[in-house]
Short mmCIF file of the C-alpha atoms (twelve columns), coordinates in Angstrom:
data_MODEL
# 
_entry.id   MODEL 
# 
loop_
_atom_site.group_PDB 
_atom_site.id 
_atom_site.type_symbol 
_atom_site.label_atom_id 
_atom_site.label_alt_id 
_atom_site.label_comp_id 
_atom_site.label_asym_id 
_atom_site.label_seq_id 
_atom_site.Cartn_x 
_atom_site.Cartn_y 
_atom_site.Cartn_z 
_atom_site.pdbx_PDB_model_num 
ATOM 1   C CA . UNK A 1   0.000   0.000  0.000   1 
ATOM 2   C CA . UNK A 2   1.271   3.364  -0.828  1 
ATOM 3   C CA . UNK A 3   1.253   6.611  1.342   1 
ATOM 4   C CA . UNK A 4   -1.853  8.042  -0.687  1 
ATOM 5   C CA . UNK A 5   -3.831  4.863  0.019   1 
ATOM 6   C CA . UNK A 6   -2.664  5.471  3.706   1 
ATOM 7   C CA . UNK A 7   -4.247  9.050  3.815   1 
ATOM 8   C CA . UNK A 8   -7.445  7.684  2.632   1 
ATOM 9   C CA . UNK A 9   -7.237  5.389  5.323   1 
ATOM 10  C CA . UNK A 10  -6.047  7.708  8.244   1 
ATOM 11  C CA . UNK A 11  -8.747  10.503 6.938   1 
ATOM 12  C CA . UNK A 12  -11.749 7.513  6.872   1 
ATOM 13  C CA . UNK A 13  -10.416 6.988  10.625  1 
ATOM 14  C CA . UNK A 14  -11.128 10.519 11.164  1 
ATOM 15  C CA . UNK A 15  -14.250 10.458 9.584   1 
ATOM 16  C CA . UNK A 16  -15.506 8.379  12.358  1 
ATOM 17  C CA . UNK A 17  -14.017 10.324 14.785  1 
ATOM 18  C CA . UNK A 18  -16.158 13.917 13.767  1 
ATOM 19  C CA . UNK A 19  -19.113 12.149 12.949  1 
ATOM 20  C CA . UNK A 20  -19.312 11.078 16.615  1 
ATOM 21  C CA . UNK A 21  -18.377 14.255 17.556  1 
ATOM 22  C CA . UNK A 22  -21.210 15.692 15.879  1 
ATOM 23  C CA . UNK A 23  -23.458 13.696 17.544  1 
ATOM 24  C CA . UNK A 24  -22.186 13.567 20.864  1 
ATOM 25  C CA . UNK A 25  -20.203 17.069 21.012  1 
ATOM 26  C CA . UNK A 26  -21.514 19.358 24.294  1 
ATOM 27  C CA . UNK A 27  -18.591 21.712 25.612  1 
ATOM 28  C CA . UNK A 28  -16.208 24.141 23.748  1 
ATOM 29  C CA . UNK A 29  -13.571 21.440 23.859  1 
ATOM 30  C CA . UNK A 30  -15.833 18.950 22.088  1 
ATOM 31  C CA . UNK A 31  -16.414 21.092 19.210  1 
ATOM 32  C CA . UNK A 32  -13.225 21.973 18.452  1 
ATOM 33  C CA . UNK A 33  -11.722 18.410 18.470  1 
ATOM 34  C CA . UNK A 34  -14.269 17.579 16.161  1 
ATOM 35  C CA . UNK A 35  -13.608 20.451 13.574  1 
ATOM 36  C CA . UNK A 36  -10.160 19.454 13.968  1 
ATOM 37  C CA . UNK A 37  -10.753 15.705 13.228  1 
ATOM 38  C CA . UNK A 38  -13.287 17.278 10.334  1 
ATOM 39  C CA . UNK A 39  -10.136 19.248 8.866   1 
ATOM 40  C CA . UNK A 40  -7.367  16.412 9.487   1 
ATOM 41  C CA . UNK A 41  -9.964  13.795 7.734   1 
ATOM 42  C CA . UNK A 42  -10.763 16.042 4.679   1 
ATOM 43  C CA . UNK A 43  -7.259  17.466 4.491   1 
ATOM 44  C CA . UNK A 44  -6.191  13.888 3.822   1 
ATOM 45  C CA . UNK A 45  -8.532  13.011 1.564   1 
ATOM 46  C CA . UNK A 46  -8.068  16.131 -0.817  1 
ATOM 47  C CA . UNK A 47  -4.200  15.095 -1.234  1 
ATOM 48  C CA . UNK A 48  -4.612  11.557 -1.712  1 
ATOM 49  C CA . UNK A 49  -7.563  12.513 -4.381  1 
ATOM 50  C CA . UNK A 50  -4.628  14.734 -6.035  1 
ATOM 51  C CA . UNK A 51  -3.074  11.336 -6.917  1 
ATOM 52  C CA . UNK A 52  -5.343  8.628  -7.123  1 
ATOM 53  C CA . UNK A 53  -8.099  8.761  -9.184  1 
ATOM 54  C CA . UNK A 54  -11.187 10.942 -6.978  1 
ATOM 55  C CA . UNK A 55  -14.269 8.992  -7.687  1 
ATOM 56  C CA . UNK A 56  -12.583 5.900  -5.958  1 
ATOM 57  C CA . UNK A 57  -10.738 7.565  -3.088  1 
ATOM 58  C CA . UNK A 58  -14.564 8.974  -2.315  1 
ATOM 59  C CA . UNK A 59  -16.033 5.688  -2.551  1 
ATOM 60  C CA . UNK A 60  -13.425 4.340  -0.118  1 
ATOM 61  C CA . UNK A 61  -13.352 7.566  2.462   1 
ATOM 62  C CA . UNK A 62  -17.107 6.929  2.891   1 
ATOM 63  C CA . UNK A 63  -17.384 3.808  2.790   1 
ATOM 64  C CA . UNK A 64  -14.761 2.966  5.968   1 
ATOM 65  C CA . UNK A 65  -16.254 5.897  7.274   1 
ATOM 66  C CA . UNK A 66  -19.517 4.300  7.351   1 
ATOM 67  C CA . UNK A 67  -18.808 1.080  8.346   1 
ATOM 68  C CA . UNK A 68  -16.141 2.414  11.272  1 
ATOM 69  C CA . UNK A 69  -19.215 4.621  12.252  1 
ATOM 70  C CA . UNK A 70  -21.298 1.437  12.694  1 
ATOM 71  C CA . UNK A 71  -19.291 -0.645 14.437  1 
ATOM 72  C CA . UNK A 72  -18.561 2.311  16.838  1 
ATOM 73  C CA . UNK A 73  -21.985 2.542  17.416  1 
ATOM 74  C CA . UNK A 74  -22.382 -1.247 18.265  1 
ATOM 75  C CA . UNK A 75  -18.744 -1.242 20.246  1 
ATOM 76  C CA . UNK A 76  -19.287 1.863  22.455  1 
ATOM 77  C CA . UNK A 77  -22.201 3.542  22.396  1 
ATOM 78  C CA . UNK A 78  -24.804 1.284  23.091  1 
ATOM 79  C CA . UNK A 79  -26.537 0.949  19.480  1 
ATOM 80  C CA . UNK A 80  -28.444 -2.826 19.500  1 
ATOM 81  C CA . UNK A 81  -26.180 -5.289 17.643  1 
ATOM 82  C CA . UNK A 82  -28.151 -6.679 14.324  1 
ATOM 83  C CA . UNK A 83  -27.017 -9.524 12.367  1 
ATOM 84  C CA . UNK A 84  -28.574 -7.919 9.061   1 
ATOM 85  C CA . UNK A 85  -26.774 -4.680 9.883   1 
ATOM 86  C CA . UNK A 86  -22.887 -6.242 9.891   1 
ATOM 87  C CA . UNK A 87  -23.508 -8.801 7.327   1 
ATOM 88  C CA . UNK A 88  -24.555 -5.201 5.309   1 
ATOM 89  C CA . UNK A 89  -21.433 -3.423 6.537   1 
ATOM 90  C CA . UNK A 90  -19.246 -6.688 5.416   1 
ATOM 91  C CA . UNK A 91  -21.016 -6.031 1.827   1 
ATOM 92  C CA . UNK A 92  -19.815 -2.902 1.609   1 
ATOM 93  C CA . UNK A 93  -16.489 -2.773 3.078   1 
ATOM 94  C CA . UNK A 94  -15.908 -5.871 -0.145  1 
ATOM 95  C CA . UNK A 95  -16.918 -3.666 -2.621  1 
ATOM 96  C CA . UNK A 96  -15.030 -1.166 -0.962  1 
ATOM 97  C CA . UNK A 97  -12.007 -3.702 -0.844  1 
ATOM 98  C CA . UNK A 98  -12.926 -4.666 -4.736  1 
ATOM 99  C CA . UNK A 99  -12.337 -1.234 -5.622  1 
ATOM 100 C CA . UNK A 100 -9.718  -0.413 -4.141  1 
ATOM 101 C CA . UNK A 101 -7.832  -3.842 -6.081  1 
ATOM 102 C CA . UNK A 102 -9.038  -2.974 -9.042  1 
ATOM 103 C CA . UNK A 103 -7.290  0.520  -8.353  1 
ATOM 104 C CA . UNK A 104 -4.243  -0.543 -8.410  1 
ATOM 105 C CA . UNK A 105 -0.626  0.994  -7.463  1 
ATOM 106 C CA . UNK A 106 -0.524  3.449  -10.360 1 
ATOM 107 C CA . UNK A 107 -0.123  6.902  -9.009  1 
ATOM 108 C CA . UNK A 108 -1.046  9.606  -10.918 1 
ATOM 109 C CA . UNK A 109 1.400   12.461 -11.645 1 
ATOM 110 C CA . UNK A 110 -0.346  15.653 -13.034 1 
ATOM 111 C CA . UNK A 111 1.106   18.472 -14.467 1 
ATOM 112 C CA . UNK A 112 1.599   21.640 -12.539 1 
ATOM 113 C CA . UNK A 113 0.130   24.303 -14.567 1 
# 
């Protein structure tokens, strides 16, 4: 795996992070982690998108995004654990995996200019 591949990764972990923070933000200190985790996750997934083609890097960002939301849910927050609700995230985190294979390696370079 390369280092853009590794932003999309570290910016879907981040993902997770703000959208519990929106949810569950009360106090000044809240708020700004999750603006910061908001900025950190998008921040990485803008320079990844530079070099690997945008319409996958999406599909990936929001789809571990989702499916790290869920599970966070389930893990710590109390959400009711339903078989037809993993067996859903497992479908999507393959054709998130199938995408990202089919991807490949092949970075990108643009021209400046």
């Amino acid at each position: 795996m390369n280092t853009n591949w590794l932003k999309v990764f570290v910016a879907a972990l981040f993902e997770v992070l703000w959208v519990i923070g929106l949810k569950y933000a009360e106090g000044f200190w809240d708020w700004t982690g999750t603006v910061i985790a908001i900025i950190i996750s998008f921040y990485l997934m803008i320079m990844a998108g530079k070099k690997l083609p945008v319409g996958t890097v999406y599909a990936v960002f929001v789809g571990l995004g989702t499916a790290g939301t869920v599970i966070s849910e389930i893990m710590f927050f109390g959400e009711p654990f339903k078989f037809s609700k993993i067996l859903l995230i497992v479908l999507l985190l393959t054709g998130v995996i199938g995408l990202k294979l089919v991807t490949g390696e092949n970075v990108k370079e643009r021209a400046d200019g």
